[in-house]
DRENSE-834409 format. One line per field, with one value per residue (C-alpha): chain; residue in three letters; x, y, z; residue number from 1. Coordinates in Angstrom, 2 decimals, always signed. Example, Ala and Ser with C-alpha at 12.3 -4.5 7.8 and 13.67 -1.06 7.14 Angstrom:
<lumros>
chain <- c(A, A)
resn <- c(ALA, SER)
u <- c(+12.30, +13.67)
v <- c(-4.50, -1.06)
w <- c(+7.80, +7.14)
resi <- c(1, 2)
</lumros>
This chain:
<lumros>
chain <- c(A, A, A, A, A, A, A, A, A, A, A, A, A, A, A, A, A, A, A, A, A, A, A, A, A, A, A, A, A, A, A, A, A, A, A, A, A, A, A, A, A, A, A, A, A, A, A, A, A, A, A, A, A, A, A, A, A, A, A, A, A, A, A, A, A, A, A, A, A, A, A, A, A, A, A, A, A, A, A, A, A, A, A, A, A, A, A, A, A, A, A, A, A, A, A, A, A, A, A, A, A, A, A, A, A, A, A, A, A, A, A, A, A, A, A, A, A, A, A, A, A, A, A, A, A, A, A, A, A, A, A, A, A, A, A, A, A, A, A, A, A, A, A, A, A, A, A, A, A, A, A, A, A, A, A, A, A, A, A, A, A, A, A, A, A, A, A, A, A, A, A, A, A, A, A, A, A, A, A, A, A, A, A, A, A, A, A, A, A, A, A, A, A, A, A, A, A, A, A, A, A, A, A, A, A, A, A, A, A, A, A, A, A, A, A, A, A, A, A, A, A, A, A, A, A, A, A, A, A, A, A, A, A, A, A, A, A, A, A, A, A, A, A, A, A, A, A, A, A, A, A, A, A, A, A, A, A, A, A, A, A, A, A, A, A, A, A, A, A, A, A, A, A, A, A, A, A, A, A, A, A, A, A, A, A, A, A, A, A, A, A, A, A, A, A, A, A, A, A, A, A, A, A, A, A, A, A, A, A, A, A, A, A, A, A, A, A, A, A, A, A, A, A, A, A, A, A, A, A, A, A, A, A)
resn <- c(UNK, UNK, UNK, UNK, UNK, UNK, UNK, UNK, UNK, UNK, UNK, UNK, UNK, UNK, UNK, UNK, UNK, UNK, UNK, UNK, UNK, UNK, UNK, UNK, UNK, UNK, UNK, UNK, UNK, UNK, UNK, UNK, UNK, UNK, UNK, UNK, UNK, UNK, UNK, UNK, UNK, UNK, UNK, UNK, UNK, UNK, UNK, UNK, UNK, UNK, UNK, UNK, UNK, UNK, UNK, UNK, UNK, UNK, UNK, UNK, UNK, UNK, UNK, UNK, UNK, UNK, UNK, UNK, UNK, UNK, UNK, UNK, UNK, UNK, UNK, UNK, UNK, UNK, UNK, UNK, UNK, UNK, UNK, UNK, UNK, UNK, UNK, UNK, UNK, UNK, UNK, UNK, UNK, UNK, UNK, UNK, UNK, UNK, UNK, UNK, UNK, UNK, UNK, UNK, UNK, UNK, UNK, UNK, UNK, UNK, UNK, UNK, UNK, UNK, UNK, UNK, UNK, UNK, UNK, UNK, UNK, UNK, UNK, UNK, UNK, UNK, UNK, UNK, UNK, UNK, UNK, UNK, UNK, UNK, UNK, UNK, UNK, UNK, UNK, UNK, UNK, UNK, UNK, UNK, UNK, UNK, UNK, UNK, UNK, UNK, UNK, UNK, UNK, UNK, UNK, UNK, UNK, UNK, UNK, UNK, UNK, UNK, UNK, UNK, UNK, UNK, UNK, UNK, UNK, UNK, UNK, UNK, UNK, UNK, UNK, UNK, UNK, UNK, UNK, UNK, UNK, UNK, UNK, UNK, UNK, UNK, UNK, UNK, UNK, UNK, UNK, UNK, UNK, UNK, UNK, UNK, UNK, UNK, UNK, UNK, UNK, UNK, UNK, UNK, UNK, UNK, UNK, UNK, UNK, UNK, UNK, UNK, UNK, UNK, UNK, UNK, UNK, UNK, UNK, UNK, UNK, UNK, UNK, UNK, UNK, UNK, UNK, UNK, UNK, UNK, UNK, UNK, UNK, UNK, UNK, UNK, UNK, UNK, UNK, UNK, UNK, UNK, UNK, UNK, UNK, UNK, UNK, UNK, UNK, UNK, UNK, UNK, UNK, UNK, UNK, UNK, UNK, UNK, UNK, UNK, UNK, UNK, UNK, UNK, UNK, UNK, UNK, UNK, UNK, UNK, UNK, UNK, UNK, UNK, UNK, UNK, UNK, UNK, UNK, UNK, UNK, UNK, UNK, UNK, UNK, UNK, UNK, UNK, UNK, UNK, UNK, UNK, UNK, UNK, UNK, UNK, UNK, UNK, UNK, UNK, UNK, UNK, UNK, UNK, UNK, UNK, UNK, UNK, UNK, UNK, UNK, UNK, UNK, UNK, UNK, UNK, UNK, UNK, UNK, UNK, UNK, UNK, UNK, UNK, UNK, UNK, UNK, UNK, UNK, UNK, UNK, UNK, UNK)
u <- c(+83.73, +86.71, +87.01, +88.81, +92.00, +92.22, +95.50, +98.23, +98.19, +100.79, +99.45, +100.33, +100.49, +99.80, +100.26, +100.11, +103.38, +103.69, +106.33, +106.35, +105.36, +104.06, +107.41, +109.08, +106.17, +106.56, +109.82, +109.27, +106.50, +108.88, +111.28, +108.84, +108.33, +111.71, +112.50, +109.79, +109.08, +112.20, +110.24, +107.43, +106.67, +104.64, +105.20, +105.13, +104.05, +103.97, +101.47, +101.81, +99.93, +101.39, +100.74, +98.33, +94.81, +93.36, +96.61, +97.11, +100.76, +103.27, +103.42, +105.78, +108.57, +111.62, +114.31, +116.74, +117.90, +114.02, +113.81, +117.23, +116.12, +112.88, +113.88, +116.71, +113.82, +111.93, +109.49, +108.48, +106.84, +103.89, +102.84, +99.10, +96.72, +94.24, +91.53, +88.42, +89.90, +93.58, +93.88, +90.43, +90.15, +93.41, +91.78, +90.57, +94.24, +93.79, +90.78, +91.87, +95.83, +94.05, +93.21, +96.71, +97.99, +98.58, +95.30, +96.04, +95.18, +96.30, +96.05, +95.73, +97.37, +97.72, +101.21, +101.28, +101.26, +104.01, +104.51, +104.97, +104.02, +104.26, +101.66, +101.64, +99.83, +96.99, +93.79, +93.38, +90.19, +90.86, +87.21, +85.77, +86.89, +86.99, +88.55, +89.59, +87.42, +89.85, +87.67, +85.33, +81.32, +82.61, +79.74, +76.85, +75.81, +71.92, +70.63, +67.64, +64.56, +66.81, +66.28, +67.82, +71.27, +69.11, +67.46, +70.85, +72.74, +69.76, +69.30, +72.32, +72.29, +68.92, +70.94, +73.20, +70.62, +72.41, +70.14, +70.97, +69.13, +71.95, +74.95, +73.43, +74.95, +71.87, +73.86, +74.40, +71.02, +68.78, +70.50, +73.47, +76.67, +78.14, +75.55, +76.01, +78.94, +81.68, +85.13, +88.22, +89.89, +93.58, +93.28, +91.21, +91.99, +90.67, +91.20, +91.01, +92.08, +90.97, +87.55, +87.39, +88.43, +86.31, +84.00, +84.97, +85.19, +81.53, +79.84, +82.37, +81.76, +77.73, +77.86, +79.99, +77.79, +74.40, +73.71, +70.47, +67.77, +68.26, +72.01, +71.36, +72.24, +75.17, +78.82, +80.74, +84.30, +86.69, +84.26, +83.97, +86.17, +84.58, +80.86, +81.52, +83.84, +81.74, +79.01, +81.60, +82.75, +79.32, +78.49, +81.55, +79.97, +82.45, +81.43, +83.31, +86.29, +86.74, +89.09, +91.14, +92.43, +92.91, +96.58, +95.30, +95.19, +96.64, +100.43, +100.55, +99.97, +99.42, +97.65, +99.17, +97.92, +100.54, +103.96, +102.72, +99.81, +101.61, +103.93, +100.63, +98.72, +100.32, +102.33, +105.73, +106.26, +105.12, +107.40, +110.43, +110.24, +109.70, +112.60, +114.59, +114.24, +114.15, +117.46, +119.60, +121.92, +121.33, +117.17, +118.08, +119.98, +116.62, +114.45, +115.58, +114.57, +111.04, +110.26, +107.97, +110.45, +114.00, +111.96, +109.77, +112.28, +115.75, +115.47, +113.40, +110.58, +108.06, +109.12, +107.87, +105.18, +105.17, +104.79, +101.96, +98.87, +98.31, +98.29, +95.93, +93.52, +93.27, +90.81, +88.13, +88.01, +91.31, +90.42, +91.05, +94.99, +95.33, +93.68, +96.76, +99.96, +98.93, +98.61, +101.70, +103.22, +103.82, +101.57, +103.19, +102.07)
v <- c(+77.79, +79.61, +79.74, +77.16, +77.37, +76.91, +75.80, +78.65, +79.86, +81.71, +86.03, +89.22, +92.45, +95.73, +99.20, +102.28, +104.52, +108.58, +111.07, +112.59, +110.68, +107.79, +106.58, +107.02, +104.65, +102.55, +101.69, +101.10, +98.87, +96.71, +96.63, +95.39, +92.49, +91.73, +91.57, +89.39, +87.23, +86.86, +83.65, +85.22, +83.69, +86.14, +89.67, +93.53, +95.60, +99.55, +100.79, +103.95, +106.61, +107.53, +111.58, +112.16, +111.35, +112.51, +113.04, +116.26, +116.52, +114.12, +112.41, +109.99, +108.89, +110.61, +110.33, +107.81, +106.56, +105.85, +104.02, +101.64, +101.29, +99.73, +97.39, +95.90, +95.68, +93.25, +95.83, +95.95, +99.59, +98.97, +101.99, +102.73, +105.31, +106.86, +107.81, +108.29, +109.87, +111.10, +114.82, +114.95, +112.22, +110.22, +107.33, +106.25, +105.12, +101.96, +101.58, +102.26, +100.34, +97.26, +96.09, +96.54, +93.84, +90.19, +88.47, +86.32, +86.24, +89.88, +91.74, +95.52, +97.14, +101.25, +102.33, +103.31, +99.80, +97.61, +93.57, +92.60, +88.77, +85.76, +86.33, +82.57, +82.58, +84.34, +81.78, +83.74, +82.40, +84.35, +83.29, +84.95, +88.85, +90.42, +93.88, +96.17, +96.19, +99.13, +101.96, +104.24, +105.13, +107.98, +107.26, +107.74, +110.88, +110.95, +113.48, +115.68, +115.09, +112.51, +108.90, +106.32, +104.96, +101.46, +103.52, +105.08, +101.46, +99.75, +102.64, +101.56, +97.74, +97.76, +99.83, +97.06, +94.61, +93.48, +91.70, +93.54, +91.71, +89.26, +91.68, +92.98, +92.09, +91.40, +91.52, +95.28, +97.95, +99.04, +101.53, +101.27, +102.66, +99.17, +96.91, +97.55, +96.23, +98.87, +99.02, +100.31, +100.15, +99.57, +96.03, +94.29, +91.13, +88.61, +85.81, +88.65, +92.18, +92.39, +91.27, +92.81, +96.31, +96.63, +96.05, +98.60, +101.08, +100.17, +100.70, +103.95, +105.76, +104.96, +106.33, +109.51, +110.21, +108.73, +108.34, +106.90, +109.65, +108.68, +109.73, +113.24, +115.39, +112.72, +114.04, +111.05, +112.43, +111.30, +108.08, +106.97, +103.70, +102.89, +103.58, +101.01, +98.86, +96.83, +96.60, +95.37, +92.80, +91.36, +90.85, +88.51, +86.20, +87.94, +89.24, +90.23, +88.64, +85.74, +84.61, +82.99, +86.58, +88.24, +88.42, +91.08, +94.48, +92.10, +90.23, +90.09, +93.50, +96.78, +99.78, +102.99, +105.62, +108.41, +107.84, +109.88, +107.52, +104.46, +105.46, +106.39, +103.48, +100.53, +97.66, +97.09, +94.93, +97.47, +100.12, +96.97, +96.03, +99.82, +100.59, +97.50, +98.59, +102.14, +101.53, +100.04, +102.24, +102.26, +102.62, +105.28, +107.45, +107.96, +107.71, +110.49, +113.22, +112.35, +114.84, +112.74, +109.90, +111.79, +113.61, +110.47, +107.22, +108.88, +111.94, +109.84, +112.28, +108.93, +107.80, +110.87, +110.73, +106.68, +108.33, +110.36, +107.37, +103.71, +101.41, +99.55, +102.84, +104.37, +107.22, +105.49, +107.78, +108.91, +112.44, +112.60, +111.12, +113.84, +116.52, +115.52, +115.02, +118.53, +120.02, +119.25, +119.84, +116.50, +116.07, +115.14, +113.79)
w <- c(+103.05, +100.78, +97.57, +95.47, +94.22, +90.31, +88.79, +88.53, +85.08, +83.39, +83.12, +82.17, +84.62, +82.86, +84.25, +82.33, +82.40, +81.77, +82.46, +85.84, +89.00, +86.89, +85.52, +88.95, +90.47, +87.82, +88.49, +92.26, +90.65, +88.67, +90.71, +93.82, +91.27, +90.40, +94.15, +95.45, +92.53, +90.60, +89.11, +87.39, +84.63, +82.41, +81.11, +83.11, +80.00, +80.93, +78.68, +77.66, +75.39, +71.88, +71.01, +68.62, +69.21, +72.29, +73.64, +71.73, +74.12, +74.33, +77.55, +77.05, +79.34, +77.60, +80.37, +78.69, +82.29, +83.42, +80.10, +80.49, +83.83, +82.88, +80.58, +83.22, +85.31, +83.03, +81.93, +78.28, +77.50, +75.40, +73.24, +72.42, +71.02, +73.49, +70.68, +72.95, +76.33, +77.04, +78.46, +78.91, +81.31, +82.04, +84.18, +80.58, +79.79, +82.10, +79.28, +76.22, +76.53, +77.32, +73.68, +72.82, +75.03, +73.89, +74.24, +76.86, +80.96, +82.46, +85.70, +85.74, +88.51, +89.49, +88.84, +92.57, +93.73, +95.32, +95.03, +98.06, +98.21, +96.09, +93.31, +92.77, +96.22, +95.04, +93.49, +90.53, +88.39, +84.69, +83.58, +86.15, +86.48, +89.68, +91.25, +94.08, +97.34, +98.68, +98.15, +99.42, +99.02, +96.00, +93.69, +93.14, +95.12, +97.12, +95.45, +97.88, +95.62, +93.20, +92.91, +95.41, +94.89, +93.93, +91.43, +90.30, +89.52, +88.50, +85.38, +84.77, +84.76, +82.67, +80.16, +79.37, +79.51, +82.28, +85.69, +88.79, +91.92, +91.53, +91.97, +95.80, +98.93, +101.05, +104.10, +103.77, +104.26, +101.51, +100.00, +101.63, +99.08, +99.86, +99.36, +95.35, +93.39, +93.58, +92.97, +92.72, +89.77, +91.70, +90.10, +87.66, +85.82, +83.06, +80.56, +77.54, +77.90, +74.02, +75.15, +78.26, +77.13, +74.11, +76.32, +79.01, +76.58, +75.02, +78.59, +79.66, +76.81, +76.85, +80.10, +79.10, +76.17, +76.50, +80.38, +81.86, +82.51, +86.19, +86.46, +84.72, +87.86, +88.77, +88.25, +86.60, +86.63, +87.79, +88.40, +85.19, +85.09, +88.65, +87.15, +84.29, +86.06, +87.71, +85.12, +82.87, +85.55, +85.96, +82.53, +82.27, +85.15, +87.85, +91.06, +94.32, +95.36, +97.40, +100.07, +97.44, +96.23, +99.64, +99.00, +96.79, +98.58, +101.42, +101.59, +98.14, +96.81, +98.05, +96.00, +98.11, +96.19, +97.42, +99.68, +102.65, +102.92, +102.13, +105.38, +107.10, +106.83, +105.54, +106.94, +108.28, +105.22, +102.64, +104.07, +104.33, +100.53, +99.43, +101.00, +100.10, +96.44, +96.13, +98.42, +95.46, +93.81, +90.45, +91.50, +93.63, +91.37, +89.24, +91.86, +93.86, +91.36, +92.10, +94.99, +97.31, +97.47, +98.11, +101.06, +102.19, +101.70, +101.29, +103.84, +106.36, +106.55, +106.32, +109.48, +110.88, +108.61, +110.49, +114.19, +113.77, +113.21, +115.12, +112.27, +114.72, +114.94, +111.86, +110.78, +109.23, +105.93, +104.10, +104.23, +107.57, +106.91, +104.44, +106.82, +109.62, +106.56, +105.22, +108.85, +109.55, +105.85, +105.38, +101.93, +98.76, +95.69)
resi <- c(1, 2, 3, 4, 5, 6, 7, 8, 9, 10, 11, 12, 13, 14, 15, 16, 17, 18, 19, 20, 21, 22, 23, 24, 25, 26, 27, 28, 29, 30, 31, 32, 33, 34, 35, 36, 37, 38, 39, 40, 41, 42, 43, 44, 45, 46, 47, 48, 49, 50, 51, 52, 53, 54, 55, 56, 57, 58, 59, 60, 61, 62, 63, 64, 65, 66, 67, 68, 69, 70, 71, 72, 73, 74, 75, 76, 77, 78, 79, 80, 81, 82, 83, 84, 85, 86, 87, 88, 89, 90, 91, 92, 93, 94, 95, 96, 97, 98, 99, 100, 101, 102, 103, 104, 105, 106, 107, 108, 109, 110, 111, 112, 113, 114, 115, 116, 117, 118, 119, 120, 121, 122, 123, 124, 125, 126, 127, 128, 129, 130, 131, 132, 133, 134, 135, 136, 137, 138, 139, 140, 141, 142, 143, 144, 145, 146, 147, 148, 149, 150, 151, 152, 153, 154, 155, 156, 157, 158, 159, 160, 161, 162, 163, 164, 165, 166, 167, 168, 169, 170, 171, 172, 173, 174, 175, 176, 177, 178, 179, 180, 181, 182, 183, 184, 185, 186, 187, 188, 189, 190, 191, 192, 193, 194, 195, 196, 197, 198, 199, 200, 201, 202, 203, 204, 205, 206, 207, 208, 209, 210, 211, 212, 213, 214, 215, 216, 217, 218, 219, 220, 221, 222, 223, 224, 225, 226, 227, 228, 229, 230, 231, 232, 233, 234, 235, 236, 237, 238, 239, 240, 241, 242, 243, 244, 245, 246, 247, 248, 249, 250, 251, 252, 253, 254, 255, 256, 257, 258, 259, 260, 261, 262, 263, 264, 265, 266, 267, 268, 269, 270, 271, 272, 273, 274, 275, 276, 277, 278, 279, 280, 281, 282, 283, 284, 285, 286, 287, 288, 289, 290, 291, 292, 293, 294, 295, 296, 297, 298, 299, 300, 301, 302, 303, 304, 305, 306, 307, 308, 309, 310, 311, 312, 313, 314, 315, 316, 317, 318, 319, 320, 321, 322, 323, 324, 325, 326, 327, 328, 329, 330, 331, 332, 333)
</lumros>
């Protein structure tokens, strides 16, 4: 039985922009959009952190071409105050910029993703949050004479007040990393970013400063948004996703985390619309100052990157991808 497919509604897509590699993957980002759904009907804000606060150095993009570029793009650069996180732990951005959004439906996306589908395709359900199943067992760690990973995300749902028997995926083993409700926080999405993020930052920075006895020996960095993520996702009555938003890390989008493992891994299409846009002049002419792409996309070294793995027979872990790019000095990031 699939999912059902609730009206199309009208949403945001926020992604969090920096100088360096984040404003040149922004741009791919936007411009992914542009190209494959010249219709959409809501707003790309780039969020991106003010100085002051706990970003004690500026970090914003100050390249007046990347800027210009942006905004012909469609992309409106929203600026926000990281108070809680910033240098000290960056993943906290995707946090802390979601509050200053308009308070109406959003999806978060990594600045290292591409559009590659029709996002009207996908059967988003705003009311009832969901996120990234593209991710590995990172969290939380057995520990020899520690408590069980049950023990582990229970301490953690009974500090919320939140139930936890309900979040399991019986189908998995006891104590199984996947049979507890983990994501990656490559995508997220909601009816309120105002709601949703206060609320993110509530159970992250509980977690940060006044963990469960249980998780004393657990490192939580660079975890921490996956640790609360999906304790914040439950508490708004969201779960898993269905088969209604498998264009999602499917057709649709595609989360590629670095461009030697986007050319290792991913599909014909990803590597078609990447290089469809990163191919037009005006993109190129920025992009091509960003290391990784002039030697990946514009001096072909991801088709080589392309020969070395069967898309069909992939390494199961991404360590091992790595292990082969940086053997044969083909790792960038």
């Amino acid at each position: 039985m699939t999912d059902p497919q609730p009206a199309q509604q009208v949403f945001n897509i926020v992604a969090v922009v920096q100088s360096g590699r984040l404003q040149y993957e922004a741009l791919l980002l936007a411009a992914s959009l542009r190209a494959t759904n010249p219709d959409f009907a809501g707003k790309l804000y780039l969020a991106e952190p003010q100085q002051g606060g706990a970003w004690q150095k500026s970090v914003a993009v100050t390249d007046p071409s990347v800027r210009a570029m942006l905004a012909e793009l469609g992309a409106e650069i929203l600026p926000f105050e990281a108070v809680h996180f910033g240098q000290s732990y960056p993943h906290g951005n995707k946090i802390e910029a979601l509050t200053a959004l308009p308070d109406q439906p959003f999806l978060f996306l990594d600045t290292d993703t591409l559009i590659t589908g029709e996002l009207a395709s996908v059967g988003f359900d705003f009311a009832r949050p969901s996120a990234s199943m593209r991710r590995e067992g990172t969290w939380p760690v057995q520990e020899l004479y520690g408590p069980d990973l049950a023990a582990l995300w229970q301490s953690l749902y009974d500090r919320f007040g939140l139930t936890f028997e309900d979040t399991l995926d019986l189908d998995q083993p006891a104590n199984y990393w996947r049979r507890f409700l983990y994501f990656n926080a490559g995508w997220f999405f909601h009816q309120s970013p105002k709601a949703f993020g206060q609320r993110f930052l509530e159970y992250a920075l509980a977690i940060r400063d006044d963990r469960p006895e249980a998780l004393v020996c657990q490192e939580i960095y660079p975890w921490l948004d996956q640790i609360a993520l999906p304790l914040v996702i439950h508490s708004f009555g969201g779960g898993r996703p269905g088969a209604a938003l498998a264009g999602l890390d499917g057709a649709v989008t595609c989360h590629y985390r670095t461009l030697p493992l986007l050319y290792a891994r991913e599909s014909d299409r990803v590597v078609e619309v990447l290089e469809q846009v990163a191919g037009q002049k005006e993109l190129r002419r920025i992009v091509r100052d960003y290391e990784p792409a002039r030697l990946m996309i514009y001096q072909n070294r991801g088709r080589k990157v392309r020969a070395l793995f069967d898309r069909d027979d992939l390494p199961r872990r991404e360590q091992a991808i790595r292990f082969v790019l940086k053997r044969e000095g083909l790792w960038l990031r």
